[in-house]
Residue frames as a rotation matrix with the C-alpha (Angstrom) as fourth column:
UNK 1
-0.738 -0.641 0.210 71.85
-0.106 -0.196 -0.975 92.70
0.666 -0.742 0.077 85.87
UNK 2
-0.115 0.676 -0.728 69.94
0.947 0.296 0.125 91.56
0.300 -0.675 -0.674 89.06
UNK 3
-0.017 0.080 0.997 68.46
-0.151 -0.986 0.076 94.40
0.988 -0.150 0.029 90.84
UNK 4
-0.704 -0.571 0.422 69.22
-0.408 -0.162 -0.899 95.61
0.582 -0.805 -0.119 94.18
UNK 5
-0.347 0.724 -0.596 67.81
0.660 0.640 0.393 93.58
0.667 -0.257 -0.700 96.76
UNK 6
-0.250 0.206 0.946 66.04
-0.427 -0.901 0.083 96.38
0.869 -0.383 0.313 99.14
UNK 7
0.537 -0.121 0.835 65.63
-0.818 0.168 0.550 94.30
-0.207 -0.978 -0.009 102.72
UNK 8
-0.463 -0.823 0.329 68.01
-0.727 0.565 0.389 91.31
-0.506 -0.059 -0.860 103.70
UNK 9
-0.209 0.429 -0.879 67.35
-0.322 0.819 0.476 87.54
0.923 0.382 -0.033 102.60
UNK 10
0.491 0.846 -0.208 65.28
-0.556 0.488 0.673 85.44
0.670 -0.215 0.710 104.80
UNK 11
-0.402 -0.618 0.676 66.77
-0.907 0.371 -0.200 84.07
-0.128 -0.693 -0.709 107.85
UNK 12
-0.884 0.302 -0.357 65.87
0.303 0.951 0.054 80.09
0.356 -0.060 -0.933 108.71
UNK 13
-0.598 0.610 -0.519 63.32
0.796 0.375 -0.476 82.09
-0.095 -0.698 -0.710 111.45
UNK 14
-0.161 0.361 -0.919 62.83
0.275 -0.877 -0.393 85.32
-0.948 -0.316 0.042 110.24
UNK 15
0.167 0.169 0.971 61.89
0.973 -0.188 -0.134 88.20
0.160 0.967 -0.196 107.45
UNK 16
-0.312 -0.409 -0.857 62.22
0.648 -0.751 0.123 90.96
-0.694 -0.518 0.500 106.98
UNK 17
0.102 0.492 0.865 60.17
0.936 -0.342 0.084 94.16
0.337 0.801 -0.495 104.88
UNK 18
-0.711 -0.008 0.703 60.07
0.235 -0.945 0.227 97.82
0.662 0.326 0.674 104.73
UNK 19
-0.631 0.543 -0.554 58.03
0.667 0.016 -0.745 99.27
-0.396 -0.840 -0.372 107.73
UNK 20
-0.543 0.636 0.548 54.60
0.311 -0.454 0.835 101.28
0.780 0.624 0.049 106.99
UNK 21
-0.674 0.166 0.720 52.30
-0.512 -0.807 -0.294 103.38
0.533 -0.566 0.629 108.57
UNK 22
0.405 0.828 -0.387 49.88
-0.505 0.556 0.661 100.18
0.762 -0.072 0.643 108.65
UNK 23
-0.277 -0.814 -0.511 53.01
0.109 0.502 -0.858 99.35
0.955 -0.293 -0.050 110.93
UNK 24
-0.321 -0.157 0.934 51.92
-0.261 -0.933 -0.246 101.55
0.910 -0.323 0.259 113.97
UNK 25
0.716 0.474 0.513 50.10
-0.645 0.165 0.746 99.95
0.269 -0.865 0.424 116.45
UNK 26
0.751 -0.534 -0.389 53.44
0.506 0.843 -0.181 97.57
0.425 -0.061 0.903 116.62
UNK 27
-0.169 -0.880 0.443 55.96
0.342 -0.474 -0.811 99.78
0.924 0.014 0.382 116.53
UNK 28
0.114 0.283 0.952 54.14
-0.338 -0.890 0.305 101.96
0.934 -0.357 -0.006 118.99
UNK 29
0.991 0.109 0.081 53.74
-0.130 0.577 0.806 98.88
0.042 -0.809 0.586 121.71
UNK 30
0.506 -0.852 -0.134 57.71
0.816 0.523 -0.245 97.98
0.278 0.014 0.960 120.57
UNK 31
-0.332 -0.768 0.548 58.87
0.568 -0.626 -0.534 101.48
0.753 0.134 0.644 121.17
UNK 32
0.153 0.468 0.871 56.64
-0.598 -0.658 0.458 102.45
0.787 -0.591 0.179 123.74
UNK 33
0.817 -0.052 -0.574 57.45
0.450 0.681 0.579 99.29
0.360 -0.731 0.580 126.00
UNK 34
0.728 -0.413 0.547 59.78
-0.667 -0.611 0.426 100.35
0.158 -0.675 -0.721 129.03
UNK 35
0.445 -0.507 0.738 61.53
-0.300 0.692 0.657 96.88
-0.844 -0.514 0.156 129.36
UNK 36
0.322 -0.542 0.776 62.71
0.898 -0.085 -0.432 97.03
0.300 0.836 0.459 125.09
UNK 37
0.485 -0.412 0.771 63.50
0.053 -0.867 -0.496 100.78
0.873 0.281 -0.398 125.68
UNK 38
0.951 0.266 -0.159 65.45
0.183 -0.070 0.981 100.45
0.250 -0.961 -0.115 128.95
UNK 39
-0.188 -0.974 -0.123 68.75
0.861 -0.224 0.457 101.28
-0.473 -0.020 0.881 127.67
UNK 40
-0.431 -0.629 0.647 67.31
0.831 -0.556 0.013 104.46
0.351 0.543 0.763 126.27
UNK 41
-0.855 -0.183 0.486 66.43
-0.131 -0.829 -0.544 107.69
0.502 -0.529 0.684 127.76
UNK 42
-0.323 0.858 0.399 62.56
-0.198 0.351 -0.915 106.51
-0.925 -0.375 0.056 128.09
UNK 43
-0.376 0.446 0.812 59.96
0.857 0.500 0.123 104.70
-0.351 0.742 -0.570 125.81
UNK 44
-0.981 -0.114 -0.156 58.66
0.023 -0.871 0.491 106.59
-0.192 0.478 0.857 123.18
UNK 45
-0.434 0.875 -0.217 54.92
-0.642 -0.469 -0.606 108.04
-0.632 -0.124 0.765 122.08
UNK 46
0.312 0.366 0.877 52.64
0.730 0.499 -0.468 106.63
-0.608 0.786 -0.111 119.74
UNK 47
0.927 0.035 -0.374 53.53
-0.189 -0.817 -0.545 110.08
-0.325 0.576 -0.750 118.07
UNK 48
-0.204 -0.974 0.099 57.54
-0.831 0.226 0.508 109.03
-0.517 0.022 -0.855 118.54
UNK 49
-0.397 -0.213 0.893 56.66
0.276 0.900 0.338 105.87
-0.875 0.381 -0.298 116.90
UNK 50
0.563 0.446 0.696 55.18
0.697 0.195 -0.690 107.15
-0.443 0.874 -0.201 113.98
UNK 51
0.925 -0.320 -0.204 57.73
-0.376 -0.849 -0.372 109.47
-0.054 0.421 -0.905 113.45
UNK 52
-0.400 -0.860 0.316 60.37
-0.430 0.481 0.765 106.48
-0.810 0.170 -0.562 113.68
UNK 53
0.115 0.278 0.954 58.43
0.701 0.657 -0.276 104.66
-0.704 0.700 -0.119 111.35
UNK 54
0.994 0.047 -0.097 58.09
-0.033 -0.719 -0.695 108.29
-0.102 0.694 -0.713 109.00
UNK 55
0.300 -0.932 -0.202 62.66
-0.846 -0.358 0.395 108.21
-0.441 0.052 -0.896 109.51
UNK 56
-0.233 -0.263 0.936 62.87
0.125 0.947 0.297 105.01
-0.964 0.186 -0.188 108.14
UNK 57
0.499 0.222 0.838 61.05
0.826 0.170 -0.537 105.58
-0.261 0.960 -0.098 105.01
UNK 58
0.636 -0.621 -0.458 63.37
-0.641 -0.756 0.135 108.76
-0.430 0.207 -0.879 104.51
UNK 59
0.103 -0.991 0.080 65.98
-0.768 -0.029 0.640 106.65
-0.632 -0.127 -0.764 104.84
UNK 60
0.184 0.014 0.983 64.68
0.755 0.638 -0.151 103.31
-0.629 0.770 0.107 102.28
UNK 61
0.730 0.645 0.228 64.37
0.412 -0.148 -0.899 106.47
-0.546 0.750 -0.374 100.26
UNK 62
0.685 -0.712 -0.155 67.61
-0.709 -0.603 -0.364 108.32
0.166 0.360 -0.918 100.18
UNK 63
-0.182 -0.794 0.581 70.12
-0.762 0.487 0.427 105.68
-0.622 -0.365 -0.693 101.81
UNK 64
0.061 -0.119 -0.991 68.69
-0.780 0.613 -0.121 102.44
0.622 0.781 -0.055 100.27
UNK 65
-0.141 0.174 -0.975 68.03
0.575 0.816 0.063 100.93
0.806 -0.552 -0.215 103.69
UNK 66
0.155 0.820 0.551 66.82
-0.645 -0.338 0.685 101.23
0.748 -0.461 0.477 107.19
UNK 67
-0.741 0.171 0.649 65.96
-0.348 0.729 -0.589 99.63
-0.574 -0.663 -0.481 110.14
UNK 68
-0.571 0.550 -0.610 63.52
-0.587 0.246 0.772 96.97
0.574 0.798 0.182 108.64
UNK 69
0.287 0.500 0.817 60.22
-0.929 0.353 0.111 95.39
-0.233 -0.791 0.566 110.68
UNK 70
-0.606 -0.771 0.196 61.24
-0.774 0.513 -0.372 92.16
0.186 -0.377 -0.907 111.75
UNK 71
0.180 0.966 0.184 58.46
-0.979 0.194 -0.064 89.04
-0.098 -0.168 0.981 111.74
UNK 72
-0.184 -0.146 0.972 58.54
-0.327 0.942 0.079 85.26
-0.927 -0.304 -0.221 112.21
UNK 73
-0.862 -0.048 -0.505 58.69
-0.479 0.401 0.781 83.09
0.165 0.915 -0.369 108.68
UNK 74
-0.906 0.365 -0.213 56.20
0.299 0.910 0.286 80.86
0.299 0.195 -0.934 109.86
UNK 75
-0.146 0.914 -0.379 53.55
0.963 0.044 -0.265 82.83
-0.225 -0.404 -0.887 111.28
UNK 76
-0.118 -0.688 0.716 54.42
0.842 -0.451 -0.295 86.25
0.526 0.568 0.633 110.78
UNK 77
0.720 0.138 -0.680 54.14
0.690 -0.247 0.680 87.44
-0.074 -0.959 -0.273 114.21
UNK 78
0.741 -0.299 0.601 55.64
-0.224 -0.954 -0.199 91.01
0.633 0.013 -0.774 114.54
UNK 79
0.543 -0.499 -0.676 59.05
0.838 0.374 0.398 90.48
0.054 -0.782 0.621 116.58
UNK 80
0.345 -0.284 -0.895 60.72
0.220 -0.902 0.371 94.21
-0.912 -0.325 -0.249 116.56
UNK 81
0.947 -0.316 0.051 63.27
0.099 0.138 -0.985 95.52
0.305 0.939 0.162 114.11
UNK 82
-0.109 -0.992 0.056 67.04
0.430 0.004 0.903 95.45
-0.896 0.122 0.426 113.01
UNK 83
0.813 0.408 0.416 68.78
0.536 -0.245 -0.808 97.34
-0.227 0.880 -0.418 110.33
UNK 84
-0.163 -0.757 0.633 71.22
0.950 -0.293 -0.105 99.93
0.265 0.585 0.767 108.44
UNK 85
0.873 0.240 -0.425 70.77
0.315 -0.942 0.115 103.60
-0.373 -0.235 -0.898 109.95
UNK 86
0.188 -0.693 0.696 72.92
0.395 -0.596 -0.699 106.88
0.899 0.406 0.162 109.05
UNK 87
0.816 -0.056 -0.575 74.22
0.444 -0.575 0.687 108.35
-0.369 -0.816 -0.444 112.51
UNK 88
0.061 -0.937 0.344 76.89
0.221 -0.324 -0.920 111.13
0.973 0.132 0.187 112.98
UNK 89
0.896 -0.093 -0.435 78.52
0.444 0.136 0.886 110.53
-0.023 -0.986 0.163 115.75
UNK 90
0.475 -0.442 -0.761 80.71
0.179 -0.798 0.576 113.57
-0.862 -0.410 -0.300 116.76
UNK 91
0.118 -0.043 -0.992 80.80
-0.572 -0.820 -0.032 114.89
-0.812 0.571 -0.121 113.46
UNK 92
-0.766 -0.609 -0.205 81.72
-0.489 0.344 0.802 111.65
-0.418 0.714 -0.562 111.44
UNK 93
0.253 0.968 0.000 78.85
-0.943 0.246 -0.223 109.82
-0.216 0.056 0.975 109.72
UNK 94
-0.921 -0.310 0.237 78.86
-0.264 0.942 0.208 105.99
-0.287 0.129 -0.949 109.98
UNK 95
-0.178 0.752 -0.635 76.50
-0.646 0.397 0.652 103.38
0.742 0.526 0.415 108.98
UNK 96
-0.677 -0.413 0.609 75.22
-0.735 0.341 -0.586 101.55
0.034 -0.844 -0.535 111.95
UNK 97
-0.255 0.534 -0.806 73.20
0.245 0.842 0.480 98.12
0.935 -0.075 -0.346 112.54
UNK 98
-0.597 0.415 0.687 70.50
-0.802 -0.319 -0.505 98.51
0.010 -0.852 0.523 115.48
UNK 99
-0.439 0.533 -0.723 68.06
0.119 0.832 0.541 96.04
0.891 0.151 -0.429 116.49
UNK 100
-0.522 0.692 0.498 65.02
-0.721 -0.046 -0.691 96.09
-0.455 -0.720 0.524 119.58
UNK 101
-0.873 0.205 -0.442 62.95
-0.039 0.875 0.483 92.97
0.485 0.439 -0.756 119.89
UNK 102
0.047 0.988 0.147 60.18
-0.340 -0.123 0.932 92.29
0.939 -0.094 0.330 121.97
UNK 103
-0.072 -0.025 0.997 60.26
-0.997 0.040 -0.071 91.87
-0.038 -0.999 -0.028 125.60
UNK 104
0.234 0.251 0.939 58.57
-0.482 0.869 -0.112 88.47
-0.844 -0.427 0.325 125.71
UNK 105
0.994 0.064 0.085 60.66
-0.009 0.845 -0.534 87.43
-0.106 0.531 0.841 122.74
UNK 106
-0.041 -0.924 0.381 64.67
-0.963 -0.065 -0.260 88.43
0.265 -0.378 -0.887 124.29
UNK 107
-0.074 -0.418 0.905 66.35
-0.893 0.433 0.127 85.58
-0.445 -0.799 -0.406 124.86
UNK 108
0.835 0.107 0.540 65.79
0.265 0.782 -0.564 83.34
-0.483 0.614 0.624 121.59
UNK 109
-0.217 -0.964 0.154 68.39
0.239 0.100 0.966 84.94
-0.947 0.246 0.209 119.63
UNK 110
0.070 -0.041 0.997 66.57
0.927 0.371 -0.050 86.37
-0.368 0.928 0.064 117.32
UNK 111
0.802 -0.406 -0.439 68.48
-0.387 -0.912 0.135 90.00
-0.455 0.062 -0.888 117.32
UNK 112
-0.107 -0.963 0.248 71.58
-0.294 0.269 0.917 88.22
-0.950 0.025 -0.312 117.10
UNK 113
-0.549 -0.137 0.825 70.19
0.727 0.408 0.552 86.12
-0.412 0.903 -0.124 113.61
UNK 114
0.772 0.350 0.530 68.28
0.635 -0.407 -0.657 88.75
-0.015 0.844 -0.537 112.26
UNK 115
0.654 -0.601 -0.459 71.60
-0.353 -0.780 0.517 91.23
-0.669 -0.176 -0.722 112.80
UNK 116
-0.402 -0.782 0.476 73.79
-0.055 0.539 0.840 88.76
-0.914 0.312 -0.259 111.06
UNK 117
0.031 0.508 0.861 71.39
0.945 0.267 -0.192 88.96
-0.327 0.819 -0.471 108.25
UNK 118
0.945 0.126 -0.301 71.55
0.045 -0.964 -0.262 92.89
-0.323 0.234 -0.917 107.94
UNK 119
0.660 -0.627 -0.414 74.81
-0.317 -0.732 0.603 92.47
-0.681 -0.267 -0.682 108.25
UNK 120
-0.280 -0.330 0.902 75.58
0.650 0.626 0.431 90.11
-0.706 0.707 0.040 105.52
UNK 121
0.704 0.665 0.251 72.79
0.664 -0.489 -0.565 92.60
-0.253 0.564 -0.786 103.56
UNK 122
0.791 -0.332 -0.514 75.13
-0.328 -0.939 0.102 95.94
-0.517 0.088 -0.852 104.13
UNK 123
-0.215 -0.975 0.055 78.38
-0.289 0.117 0.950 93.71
-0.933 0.188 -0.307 102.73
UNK 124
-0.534 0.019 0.845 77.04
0.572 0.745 0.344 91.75
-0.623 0.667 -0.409 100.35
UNK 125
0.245 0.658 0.712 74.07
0.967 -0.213 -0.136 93.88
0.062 0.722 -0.689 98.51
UNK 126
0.887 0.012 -0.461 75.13
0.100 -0.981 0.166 97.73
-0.451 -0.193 -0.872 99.72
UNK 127
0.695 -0.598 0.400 78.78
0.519 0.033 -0.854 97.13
0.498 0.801 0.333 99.30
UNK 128
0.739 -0.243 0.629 79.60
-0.457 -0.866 0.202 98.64
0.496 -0.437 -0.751 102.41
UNK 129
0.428 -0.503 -0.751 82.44
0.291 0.863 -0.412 97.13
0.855 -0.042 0.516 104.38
UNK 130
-0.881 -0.450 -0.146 82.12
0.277 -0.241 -0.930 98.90
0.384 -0.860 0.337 108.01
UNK 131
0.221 0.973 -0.067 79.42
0.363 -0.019 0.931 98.71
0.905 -0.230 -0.358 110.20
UNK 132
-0.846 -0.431 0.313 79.23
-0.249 -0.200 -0.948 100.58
0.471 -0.880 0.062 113.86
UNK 133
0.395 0.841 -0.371 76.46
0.568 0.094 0.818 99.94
0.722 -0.533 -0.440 116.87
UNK 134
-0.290 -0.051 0.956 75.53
-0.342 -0.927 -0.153 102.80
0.894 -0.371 0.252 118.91
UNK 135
0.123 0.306 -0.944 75.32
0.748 0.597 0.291 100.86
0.653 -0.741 -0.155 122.59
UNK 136
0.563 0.284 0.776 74.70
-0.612 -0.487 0.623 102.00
0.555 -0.826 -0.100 126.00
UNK 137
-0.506 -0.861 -0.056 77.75
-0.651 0.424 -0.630 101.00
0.566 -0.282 -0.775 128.34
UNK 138
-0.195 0.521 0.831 75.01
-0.897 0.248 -0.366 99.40
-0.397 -0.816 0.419 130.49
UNK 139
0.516 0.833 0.198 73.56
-0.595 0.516 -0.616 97.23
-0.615 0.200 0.762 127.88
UNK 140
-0.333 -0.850 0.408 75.39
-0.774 0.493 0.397 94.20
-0.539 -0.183 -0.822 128.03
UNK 141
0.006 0.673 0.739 73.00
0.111 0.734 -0.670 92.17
-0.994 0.086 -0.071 125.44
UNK 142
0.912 0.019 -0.409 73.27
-0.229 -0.805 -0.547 94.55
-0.340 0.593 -0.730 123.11
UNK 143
0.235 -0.971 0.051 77.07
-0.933 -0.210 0.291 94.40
-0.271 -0.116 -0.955 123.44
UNK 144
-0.444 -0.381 0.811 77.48
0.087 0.882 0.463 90.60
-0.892 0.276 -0.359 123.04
UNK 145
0.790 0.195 0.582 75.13
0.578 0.079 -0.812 90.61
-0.204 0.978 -0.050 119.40
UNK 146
0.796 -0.484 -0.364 77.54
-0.605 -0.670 -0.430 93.49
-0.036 0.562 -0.826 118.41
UNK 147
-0.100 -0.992 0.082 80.48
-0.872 0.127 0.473 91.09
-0.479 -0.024 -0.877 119.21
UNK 148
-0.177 -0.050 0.983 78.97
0.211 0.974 0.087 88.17
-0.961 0.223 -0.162 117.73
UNK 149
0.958 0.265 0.106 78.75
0.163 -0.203 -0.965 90.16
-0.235 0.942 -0.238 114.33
UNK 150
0.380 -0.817 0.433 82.37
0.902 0.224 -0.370 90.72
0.205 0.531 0.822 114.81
UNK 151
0.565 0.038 0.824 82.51
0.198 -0.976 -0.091 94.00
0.801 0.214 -0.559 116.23
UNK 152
-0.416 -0.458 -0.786 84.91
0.898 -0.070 -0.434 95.34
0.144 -0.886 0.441 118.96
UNK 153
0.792 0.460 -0.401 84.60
0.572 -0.787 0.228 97.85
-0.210 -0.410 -0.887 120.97
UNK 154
0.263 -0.799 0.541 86.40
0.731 -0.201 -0.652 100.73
0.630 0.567 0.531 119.33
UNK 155
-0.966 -0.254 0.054 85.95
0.129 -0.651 -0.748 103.82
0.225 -0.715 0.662 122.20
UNK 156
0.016 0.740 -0.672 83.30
0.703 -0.487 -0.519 105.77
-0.711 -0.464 -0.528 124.61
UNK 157
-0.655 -0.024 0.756 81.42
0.560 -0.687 0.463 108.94
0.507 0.727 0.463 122.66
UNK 158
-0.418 0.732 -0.537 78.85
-0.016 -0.597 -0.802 111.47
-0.908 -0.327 0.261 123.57
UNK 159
-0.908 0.394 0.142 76.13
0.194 0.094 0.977 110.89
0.372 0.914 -0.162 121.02
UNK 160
-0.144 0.930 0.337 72.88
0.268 -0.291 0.918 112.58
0.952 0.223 -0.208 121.25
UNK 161
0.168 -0.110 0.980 74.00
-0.715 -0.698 0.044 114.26
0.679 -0.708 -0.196 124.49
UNK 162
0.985 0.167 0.050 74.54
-0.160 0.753 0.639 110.45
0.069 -0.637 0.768 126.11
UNK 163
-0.159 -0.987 -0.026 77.84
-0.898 0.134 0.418 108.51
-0.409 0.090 -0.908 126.92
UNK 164
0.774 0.632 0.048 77.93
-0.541 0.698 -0.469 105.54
-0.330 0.337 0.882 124.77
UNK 165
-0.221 -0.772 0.595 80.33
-0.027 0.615 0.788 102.56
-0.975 0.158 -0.157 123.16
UNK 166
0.341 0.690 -0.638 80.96
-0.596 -0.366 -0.715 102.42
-0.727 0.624 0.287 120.39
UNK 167
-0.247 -0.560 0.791 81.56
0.062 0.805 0.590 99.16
-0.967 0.195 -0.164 118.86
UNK 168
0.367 -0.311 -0.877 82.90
-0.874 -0.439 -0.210 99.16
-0.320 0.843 -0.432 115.24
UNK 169
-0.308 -0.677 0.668 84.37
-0.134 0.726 0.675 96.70
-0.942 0.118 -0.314 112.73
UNK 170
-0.363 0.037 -0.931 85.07
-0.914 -0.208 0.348 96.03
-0.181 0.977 0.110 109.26
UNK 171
0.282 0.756 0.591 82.38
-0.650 0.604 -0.462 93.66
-0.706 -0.254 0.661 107.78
């Protein structure tokens, strides 16, 4: 029997690997940047980034996936991540797909193809067969990748004290 594959397959432009602590000085610029975090409350610390990077390996460990770092095939230039998270959103727990790129790399499309690659990952290797994205009603970028994976919007929530969309769909 093949064993589980643990991050997606290879895009034409991307990869994709398990994030480490050797990760940090990325993450930290990718989560600390005001124009990637501008749909969420504010950019986070270098502490906040190592303590996303410390929830992720929780989650390779207990879930079998993550958000995974995100890097160019041909050079392997850091470009953000995308991935599989556990949220409960008003009491129910879903499996959601997230993704944050780089500022000066928005606008190639490569959220949209690495998403489509998680999301092939969560159907094909996990076995799951519903995926949700936790969007800000604002973020209207966001909102098209979620619809080009197939997702609709399903309703408005209150999730981590925010109002949010929540776009849903069987994968």
């Amino acid at each position: 029997m093949t064993p589980l594959r643990r991050t997606p397959v290879p895009t034409q432009r991307l990869t994709f690997r398990e994030m480490t602590v050797d990760d940090l000085d990325d993450m930290a610029e990718l989560l600390g940047d005001p124009e990637v975090m501008r749909y969420y409350p504010r950019p986070k610390t270098r502490d906040e980034a190592l303590g996303w990077i410390e929830w992720n390996q929780r989650l390779y460990a207990e879930h079998g996936h993550g958000l995974w770092l995100i890097t160019l095939q041909d050079t392997g230039e850091f470009v953000g991540n995308c991935g599989l998270t556990v949220q409960n959103v008003e009491g129910a727990i879903h499996v959601e797909i997230g993704y944050l790129v780089r500022a000066d790399l928005q606008g190639n499309g490569y959220a949209t193809e690495a998403a489509v690659a998680c999301r092939d990952h969560a159907r094909d290797a996990l076995h799951l067969d519903r995926l949700i994205a936790i969007i800000n009603p604002d973020n209207v970028p966001s909102q098209r990748v979620a619809e080009k994976l197939g997702l609709t919007l399903e309703r408005s929530a209150t999730w981590n004290d925010r109002k949010v969309s929540i776009y849903a769909g069987n994968i």
